[in-house]
mmCIF file as gemmi writes it, N, C-alpha and C atoms, coordinates in Angstrom:
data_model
loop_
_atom_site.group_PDB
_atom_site.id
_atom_site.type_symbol
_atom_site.label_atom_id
_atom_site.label_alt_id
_atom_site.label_comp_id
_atom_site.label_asym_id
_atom_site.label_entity_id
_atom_site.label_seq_id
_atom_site.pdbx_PDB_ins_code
_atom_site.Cartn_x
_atom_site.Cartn_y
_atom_site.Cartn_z
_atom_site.occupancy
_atom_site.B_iso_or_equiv
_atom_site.pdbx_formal_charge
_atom_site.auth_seq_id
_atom_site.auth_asym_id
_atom_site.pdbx_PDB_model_num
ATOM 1 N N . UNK Axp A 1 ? -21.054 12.173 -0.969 1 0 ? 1 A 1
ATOM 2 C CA . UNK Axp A 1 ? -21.432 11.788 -2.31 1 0 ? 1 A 1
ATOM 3 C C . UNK Axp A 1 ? -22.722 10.99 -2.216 1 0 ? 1 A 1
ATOM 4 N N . UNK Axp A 2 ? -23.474 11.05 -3.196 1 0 ? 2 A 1
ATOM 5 C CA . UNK Axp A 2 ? -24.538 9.838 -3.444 1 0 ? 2 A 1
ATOM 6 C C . UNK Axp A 2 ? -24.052 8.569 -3.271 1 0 ? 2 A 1
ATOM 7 N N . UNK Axp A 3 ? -25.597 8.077 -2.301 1 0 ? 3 A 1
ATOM 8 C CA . UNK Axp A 3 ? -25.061 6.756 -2.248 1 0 ? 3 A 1
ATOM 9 C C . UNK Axp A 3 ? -25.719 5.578 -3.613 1 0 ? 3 A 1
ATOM 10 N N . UNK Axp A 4 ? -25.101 4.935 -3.316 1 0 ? 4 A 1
ATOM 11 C CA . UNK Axp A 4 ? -25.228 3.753 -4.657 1 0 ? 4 A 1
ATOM 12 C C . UNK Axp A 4 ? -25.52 1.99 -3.934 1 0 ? 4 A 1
ATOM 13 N N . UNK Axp A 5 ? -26.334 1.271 -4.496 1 0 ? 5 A 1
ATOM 14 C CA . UNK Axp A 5 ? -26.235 0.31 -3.625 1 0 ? 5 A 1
ATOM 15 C C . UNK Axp A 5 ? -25.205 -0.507 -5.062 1 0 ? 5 A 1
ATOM 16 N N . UNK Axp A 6 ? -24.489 -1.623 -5.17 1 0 ? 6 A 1
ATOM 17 C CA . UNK Axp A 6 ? -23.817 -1.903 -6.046 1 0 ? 6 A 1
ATOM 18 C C . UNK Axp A 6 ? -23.926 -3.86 -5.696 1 0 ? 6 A 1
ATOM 19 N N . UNK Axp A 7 ? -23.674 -4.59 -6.34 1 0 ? 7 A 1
ATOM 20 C CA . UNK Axp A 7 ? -23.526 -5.834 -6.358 1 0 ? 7 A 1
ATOM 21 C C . UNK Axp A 7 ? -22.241 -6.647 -6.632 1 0 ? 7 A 1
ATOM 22 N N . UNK Axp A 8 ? -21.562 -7.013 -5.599 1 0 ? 8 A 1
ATOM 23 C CA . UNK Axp A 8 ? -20.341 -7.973 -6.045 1 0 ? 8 A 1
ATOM 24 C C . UNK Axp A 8 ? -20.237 -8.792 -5.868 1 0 ? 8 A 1
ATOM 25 N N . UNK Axp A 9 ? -19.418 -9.456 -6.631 1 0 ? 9 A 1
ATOM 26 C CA . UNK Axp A 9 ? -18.961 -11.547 -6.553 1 0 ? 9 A 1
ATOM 27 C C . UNK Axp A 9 ? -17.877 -11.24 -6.311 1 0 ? 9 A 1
ATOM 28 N N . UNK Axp A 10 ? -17.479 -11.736 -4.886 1 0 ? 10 A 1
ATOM 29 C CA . UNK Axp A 10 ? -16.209 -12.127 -4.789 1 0 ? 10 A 1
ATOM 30 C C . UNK Axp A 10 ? -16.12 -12.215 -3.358 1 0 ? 10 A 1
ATOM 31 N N . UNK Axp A 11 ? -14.758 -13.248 -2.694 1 0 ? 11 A 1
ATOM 32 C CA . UNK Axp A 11 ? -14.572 -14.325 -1.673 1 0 ? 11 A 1
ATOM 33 C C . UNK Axp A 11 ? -13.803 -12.965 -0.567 1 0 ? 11 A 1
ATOM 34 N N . UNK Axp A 12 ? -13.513 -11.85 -0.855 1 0 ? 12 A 1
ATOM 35 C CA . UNK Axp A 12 ? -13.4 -10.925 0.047 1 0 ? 12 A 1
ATOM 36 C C . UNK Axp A 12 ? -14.089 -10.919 1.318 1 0 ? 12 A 1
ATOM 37 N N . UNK Axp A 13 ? -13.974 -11.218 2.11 1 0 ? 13 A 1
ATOM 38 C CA . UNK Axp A 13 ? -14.737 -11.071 3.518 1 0 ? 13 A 1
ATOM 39 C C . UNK Axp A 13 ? -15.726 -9.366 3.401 1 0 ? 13 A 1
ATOM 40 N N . UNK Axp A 14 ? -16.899 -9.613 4.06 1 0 ? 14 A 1
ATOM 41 C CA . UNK Axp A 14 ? -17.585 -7.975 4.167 1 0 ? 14 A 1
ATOM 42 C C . UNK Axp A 14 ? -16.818 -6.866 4.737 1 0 ? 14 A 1
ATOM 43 N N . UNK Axp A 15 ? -16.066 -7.578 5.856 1 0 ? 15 A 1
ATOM 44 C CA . UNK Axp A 15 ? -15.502 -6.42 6.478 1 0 ? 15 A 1
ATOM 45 C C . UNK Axp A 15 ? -14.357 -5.622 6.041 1 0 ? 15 A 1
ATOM 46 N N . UNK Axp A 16 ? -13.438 -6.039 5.211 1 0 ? 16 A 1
ATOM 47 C CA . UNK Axp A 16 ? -12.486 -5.989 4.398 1 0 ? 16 A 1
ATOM 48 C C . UNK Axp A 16 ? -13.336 -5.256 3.2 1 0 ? 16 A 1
ATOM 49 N N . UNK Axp A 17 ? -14.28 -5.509 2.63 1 0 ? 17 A 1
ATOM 50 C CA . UNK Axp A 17 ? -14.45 -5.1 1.465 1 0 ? 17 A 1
ATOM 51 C C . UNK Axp A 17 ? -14.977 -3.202 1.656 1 0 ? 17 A 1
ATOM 52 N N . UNK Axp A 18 ? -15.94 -3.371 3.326 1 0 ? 18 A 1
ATOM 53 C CA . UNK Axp A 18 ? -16.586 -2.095 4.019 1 0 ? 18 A 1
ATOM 54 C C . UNK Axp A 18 ? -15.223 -1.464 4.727 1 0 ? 18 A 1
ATOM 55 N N . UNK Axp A 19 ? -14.123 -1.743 4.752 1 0 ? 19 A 1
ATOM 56 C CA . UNK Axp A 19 ? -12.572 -0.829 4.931 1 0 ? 19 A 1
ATOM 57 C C . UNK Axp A 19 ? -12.747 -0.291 3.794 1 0 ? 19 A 1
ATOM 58 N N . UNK Axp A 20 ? -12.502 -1.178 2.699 1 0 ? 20 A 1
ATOM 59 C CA . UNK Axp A 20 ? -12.123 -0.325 0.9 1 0 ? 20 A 1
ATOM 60 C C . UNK Axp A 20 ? -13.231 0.598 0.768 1 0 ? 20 A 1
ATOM 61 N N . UNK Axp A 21 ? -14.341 0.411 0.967 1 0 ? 21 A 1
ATOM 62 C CA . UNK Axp A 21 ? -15.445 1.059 0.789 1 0 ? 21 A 1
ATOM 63 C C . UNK Axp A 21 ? -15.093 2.227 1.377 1 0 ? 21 A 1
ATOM 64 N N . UNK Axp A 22 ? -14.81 2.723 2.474 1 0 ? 22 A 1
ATOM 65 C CA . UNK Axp A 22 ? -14.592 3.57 3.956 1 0 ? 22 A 1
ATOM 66 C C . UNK Axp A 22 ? -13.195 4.484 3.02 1 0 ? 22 A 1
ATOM 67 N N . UNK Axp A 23 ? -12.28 3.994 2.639 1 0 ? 23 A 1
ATOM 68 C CA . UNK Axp A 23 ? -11.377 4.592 2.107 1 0 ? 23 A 1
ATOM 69 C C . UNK Axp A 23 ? -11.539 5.505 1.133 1 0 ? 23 A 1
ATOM 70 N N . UNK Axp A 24 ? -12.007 4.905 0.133 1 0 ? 24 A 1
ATOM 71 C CA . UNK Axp A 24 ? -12.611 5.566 -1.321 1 0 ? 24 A 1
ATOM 72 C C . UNK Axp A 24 ? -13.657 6.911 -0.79 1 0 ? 24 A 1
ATOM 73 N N . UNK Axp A 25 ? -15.028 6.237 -0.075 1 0 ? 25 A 1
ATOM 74 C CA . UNK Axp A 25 ? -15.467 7.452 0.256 1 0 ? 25 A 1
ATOM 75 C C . UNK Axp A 25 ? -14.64 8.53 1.014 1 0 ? 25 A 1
ATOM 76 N N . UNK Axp A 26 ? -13.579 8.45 1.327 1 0 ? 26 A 1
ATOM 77 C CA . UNK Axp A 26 ? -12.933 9.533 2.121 1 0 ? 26 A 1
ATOM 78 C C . UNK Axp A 26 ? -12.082 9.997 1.276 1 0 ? 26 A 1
ATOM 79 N N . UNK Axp A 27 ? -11.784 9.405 0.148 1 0 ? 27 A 1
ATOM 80 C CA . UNK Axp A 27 ? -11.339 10.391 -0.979 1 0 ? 27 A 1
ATOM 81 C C . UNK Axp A 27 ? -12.137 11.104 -1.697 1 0 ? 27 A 1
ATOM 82 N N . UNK Axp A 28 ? -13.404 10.568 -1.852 1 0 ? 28 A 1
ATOM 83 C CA . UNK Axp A 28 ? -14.233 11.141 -2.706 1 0 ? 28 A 1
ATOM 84 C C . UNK Axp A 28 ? -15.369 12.259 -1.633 1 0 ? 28 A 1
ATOM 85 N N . UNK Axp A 29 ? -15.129 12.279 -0.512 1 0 ? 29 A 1
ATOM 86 C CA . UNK Axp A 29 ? -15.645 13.04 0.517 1 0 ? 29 A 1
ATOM 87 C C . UNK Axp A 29 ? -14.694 14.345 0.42 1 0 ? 29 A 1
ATOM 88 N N . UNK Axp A 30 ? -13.106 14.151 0.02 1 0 ? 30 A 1
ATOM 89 C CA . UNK Axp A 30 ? -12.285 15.464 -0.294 1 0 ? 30 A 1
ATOM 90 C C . UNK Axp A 30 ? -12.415 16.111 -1.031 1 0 ? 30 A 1
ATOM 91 N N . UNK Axp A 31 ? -12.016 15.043 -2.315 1 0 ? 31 A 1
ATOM 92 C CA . UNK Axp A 31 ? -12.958 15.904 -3.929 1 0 ? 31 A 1
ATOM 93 C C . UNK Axp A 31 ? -14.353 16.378 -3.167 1 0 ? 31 A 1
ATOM 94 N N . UNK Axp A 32 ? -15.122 15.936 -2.642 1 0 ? 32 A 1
ATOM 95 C CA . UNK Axp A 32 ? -16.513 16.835 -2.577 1 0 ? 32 A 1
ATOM 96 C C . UNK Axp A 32 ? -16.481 18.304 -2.085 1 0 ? 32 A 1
ATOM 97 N N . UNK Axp A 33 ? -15.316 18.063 -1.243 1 0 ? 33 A 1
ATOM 98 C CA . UNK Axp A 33 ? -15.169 19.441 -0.316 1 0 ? 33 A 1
ATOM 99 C C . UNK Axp A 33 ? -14.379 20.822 -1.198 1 0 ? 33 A 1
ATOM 100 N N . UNK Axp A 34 ? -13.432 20.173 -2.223 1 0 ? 34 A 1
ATOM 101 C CA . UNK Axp A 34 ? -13.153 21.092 -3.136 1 0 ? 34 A 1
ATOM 102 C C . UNK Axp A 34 ? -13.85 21.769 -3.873 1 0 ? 34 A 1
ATOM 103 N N . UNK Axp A 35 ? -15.239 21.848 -3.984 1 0 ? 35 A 1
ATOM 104 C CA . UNK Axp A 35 ? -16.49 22.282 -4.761 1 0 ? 35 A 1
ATOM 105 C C . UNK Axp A 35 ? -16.64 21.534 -5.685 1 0 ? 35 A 1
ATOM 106 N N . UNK Axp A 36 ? -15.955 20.329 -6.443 1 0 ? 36 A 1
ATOM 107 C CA . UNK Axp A 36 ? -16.305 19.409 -7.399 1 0 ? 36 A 1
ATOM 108 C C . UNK Axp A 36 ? -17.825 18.677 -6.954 1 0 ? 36 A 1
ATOM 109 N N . UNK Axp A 37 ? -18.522 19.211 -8.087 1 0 ? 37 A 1
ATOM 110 C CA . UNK Axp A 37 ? -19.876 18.629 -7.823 1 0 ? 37 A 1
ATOM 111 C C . UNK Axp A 37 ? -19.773 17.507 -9.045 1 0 ? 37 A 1
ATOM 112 N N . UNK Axp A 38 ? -19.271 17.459 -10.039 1 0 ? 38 A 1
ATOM 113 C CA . UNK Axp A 38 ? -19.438 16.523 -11.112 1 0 ? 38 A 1
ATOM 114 C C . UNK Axp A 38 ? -19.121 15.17 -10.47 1 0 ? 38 A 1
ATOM 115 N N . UNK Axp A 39 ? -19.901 13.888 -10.026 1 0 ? 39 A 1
ATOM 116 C CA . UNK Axp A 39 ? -19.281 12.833 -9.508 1 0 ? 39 A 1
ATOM 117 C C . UNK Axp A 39 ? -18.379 11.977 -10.36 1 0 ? 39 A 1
ATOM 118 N N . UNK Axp A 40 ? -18.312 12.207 -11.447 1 0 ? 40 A 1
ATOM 119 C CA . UNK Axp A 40 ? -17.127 11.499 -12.739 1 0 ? 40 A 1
ATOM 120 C C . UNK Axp A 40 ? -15.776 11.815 -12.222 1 0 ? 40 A 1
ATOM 121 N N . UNK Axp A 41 ? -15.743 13.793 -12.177 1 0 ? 41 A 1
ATOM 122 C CA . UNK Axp A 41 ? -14.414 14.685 -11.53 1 0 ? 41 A 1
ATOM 123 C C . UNK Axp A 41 ? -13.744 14.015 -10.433 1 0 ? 41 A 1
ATOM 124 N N . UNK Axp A 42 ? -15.002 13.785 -9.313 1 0 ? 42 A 1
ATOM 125 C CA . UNK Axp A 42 ? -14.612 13.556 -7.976 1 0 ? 42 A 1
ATOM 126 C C . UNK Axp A 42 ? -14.097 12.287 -8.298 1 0 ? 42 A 1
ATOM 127 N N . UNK Axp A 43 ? -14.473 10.874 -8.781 1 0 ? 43 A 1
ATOM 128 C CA . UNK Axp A 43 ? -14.338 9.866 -9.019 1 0 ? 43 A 1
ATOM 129 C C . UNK Axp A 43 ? -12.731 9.439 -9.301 1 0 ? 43 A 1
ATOM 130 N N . UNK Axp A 44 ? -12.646 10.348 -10.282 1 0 ? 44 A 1
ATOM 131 C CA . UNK Axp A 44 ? -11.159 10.515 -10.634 1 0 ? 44 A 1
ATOM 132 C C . UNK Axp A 44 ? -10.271 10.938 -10.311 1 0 ? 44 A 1
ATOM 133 N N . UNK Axp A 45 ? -10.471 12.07 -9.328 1 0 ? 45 A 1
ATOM 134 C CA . UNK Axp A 45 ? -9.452 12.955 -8.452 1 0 ? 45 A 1
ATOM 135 C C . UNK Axp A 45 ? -9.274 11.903 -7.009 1 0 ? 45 A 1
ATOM 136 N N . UNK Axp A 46 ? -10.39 10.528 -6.787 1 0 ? 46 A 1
ATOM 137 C CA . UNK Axp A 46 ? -10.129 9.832 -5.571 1 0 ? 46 A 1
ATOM 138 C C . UNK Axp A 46 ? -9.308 8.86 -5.903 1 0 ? 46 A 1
ATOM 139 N N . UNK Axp A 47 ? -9.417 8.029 -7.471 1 0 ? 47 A 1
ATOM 140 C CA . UNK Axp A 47 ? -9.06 7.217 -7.868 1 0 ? 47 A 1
ATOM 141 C C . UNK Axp A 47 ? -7.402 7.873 -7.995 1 0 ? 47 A 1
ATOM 142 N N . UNK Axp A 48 ? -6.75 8.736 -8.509 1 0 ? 48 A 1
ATOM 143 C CA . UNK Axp A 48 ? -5.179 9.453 -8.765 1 0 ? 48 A 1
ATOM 144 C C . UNK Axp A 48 ? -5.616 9.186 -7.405 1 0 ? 48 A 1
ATOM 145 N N . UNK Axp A 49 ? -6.084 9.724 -6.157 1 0 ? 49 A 1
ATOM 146 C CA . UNK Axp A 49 ? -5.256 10.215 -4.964 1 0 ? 49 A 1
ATOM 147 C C . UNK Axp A 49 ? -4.91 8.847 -4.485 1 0 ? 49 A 1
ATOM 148 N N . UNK Axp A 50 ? -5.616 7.812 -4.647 1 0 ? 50 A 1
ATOM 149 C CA . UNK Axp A 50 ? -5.618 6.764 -4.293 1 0 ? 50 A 1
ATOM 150 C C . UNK Axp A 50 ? -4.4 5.739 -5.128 1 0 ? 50 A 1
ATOM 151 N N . UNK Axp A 51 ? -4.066 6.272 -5.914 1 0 ? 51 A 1
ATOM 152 C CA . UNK Axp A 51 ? -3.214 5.459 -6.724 1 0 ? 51 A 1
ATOM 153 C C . UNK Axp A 51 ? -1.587 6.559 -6.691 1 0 ? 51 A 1
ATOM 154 N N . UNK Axp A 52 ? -1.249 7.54 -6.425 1 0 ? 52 A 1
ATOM 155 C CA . UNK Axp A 52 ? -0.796 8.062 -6.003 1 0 ? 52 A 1
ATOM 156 C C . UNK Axp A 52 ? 0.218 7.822 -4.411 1 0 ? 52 A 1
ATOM 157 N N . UNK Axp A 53 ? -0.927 7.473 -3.613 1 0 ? 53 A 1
ATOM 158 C CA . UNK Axp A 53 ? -0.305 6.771 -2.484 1 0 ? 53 A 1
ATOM 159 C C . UNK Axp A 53 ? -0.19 5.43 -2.425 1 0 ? 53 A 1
ATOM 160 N N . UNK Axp A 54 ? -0.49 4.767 -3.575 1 0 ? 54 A 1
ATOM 161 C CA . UNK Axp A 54 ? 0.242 3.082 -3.732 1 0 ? 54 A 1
ATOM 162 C C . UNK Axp A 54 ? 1.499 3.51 -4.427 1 0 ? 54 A 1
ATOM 163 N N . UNK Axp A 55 ? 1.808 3.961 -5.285 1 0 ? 55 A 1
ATOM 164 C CA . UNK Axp A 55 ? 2.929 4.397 -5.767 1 0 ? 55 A 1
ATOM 165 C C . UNK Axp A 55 ? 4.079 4.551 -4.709 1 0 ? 55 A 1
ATOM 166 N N . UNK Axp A 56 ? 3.312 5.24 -4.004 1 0 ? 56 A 1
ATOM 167 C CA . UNK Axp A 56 ? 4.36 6.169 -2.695 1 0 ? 56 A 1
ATOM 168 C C . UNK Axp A 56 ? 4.894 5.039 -1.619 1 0 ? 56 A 1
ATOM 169 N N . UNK Axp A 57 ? 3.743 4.216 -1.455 1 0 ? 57 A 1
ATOM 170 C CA . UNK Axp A 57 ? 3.852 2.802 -0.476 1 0 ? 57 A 1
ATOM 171 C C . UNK Axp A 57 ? 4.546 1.663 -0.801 1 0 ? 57 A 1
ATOM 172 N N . UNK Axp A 58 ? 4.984 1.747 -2.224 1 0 ? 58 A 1
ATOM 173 C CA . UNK Axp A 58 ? 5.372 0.954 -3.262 1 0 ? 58 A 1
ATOM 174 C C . UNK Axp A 58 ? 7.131 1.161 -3.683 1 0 ? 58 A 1
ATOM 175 N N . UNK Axp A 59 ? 6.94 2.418 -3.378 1 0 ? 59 A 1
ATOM 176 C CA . UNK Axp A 59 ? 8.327 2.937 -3.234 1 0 ? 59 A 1
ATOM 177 C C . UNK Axp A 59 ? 9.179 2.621 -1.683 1 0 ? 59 A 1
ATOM 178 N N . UNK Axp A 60 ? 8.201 2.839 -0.81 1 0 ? 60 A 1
ATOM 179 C CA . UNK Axp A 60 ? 8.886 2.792 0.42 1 0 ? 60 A 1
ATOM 180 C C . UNK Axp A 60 ? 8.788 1.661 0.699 1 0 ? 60 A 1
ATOM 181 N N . UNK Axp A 61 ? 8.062 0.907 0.222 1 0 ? 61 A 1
ATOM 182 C CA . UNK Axp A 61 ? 8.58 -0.691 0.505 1 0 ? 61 A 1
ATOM 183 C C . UNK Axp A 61 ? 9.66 -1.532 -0.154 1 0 ? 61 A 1
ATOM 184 N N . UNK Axp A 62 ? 10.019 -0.691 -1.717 1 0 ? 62 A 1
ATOM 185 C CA . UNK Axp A 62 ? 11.15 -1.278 -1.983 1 0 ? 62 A 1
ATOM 186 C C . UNK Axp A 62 ? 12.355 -1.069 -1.257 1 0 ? 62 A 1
ATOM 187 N N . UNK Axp A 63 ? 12.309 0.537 -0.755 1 0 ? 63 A 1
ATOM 188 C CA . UNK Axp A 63 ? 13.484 0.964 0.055 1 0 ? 63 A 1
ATOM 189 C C . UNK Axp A 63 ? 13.657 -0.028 1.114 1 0 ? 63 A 1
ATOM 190 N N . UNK Axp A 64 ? 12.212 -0.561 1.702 1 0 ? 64 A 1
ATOM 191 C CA . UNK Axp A 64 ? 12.927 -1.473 3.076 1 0 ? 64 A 1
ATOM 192 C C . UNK Axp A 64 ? 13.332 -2.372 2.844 1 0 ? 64 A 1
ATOM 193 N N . UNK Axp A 65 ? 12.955 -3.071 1.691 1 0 ? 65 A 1
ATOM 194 C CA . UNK Axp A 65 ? 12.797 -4.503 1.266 1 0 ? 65 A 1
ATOM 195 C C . UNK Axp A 65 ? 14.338 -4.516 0.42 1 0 ? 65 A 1
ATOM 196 N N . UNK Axp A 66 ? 15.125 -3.463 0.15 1 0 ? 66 A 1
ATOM 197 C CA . UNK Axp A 66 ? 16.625 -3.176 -0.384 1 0 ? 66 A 1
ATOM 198 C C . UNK Axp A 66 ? 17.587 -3.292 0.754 1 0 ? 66 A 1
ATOM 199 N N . UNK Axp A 67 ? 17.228 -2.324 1.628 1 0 ? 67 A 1
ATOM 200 C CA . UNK Axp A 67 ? 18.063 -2.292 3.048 1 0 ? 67 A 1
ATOM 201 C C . UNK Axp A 67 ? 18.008 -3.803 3.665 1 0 ? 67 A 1
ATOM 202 N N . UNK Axp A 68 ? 17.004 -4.118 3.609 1 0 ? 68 A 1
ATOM 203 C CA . UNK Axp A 68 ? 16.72 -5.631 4.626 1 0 ? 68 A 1
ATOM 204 C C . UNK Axp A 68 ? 17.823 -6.597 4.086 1 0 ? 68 A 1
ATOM 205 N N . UNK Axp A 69 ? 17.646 -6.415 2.739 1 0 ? 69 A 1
ATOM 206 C CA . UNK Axp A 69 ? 18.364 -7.354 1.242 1 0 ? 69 A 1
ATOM 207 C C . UNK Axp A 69 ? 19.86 -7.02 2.157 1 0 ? 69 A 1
ATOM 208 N N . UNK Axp A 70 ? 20.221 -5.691 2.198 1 0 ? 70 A 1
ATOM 209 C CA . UNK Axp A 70 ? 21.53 -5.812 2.503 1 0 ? 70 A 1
ATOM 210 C C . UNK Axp A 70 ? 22.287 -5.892 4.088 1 0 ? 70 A 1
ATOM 211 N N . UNK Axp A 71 ? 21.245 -6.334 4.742 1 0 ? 71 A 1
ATOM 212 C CA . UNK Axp A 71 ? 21.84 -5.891 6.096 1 0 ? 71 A 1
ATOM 213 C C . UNK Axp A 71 ? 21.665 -7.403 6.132 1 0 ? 71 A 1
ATOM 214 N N . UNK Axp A 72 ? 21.084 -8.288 5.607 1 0 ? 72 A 1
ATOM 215 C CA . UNK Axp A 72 ? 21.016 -9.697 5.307 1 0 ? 72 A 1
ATOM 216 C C . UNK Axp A 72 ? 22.461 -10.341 5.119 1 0 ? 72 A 1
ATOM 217 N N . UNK Axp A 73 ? 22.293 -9.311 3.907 1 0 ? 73 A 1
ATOM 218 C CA . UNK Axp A 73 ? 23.732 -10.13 3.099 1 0 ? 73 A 1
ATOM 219 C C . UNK Axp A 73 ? 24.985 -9.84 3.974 1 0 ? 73 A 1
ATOM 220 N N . UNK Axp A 74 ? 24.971 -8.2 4.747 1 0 ? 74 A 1
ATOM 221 C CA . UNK Axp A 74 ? 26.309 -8.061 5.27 1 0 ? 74 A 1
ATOM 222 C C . UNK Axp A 74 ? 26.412 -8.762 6.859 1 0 ? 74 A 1
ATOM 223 N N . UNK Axp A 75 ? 25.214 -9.204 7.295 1 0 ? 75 A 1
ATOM 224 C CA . UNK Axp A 75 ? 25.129 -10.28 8.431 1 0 ? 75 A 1
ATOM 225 C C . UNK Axp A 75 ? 25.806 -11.805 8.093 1 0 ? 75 A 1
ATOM 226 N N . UNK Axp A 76 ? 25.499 -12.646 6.595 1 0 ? 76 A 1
ATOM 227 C CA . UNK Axp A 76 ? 25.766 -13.712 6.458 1 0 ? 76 A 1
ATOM 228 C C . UNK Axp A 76 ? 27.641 -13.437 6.104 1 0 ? 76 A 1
ATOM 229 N N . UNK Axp A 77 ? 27.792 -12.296 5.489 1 0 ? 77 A 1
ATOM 230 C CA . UNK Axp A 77 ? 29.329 -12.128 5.06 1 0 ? 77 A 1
ATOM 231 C C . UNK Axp A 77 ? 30.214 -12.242 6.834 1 0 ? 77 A 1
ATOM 232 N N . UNK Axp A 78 ? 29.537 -11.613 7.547 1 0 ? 78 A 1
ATOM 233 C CA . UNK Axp A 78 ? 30.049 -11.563 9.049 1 0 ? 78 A 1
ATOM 234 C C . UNK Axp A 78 ? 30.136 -12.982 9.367 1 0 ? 78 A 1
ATOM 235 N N . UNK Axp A 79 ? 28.913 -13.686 9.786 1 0 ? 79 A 1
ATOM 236 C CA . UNK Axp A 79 ? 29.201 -15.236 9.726 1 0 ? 79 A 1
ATOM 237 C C . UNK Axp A 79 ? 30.061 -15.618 8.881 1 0 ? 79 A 1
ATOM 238 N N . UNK Axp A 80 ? 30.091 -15.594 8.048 1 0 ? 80 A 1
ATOM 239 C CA . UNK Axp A 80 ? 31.455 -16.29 7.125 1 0 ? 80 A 1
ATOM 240 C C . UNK Axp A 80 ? 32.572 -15.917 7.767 1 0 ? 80 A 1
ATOM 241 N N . UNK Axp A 81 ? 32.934 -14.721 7.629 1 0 ? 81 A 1
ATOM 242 C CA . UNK Axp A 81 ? 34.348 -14.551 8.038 1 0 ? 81 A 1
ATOM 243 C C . UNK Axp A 81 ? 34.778 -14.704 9.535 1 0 ? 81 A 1
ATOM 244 N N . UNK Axp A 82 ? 33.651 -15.323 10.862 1 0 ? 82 A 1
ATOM 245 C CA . UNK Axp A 82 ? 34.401 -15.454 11.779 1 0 ? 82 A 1
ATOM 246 C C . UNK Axp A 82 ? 33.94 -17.053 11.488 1 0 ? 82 A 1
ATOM 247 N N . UNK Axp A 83 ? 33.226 -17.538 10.451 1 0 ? 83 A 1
ATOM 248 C CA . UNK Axp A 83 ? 33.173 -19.085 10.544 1 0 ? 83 A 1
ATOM 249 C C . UNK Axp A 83 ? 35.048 -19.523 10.08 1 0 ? 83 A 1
ATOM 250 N N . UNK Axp A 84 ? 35.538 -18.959 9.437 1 0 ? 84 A 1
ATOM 251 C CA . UNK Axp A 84 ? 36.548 -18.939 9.012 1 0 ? 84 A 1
ATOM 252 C C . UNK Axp A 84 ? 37.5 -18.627 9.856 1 0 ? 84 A 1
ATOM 253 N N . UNK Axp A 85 ? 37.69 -17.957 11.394 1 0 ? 85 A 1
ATOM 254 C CA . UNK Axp A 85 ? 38.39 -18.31 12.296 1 0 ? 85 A 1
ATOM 255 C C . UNK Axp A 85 ? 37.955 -19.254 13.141 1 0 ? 85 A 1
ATOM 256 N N . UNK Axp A 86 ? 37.155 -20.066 12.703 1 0 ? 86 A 1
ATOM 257 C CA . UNK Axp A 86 ? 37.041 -21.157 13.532 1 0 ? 86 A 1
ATOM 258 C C . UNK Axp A 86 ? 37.719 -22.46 13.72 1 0 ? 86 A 1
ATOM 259 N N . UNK Axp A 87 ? 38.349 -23.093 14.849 1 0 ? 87 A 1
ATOM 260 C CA . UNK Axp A 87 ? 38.619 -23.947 14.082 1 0 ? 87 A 1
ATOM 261 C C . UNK Axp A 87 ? 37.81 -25.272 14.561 1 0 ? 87 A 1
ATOM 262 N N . UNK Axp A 88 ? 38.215 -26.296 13.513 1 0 ? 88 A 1
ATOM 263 C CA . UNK Axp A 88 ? 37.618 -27.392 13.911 1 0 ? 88 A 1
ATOM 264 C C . UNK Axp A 88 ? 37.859 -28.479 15.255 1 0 ? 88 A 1
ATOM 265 N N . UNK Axp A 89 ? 36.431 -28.769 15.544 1 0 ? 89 A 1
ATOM 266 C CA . UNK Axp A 89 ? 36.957 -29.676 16.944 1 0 ? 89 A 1
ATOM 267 C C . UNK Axp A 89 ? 38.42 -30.864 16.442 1 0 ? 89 A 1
């Protein structure tokens, strides 16, 4: 795609900001390869692909972040019930 020089404010470190940068163009380097020459098209087909896989990352992190929830809870229920054959000194 054309390059653009652009101006931002904000406390993002460069190198972090030249990852995001690196990403986007590699979506918008796909749209290019599909024959989309309109850069608006491409823009938008990187932006869905890109929002698409937060969705997806978003999902699979609730799944872990559910399981964790319960392998938590059925760990502290275990402590309980052998705190409960315990007995006291």
């Amino acid at each position: 795609m054309g390059k653009q020089v652009l101006r931002l404010a904000t406390t993002a470190p460069d190198e972090h900001l030249l990852e995001l940068a690196a990403i986007v163009e590699e979506k918008l380097n796909l749209g290019a390869n599909s024959q989309r020459t309109n850069p608006v098209e491409a823009a938008l087909l990187a932006a869905l692909a890109l929002a698409d896989e937060l969705v997806a990352e978003r999902g699979r992190r609730l799944q872990v972040e559910q399981r964790s929830r319960e392998t938590v809870i059925a760990a502290i229920a275990r402590v309980d019930e052998a705190l409960l054959h315990v007995e006291a000194p």
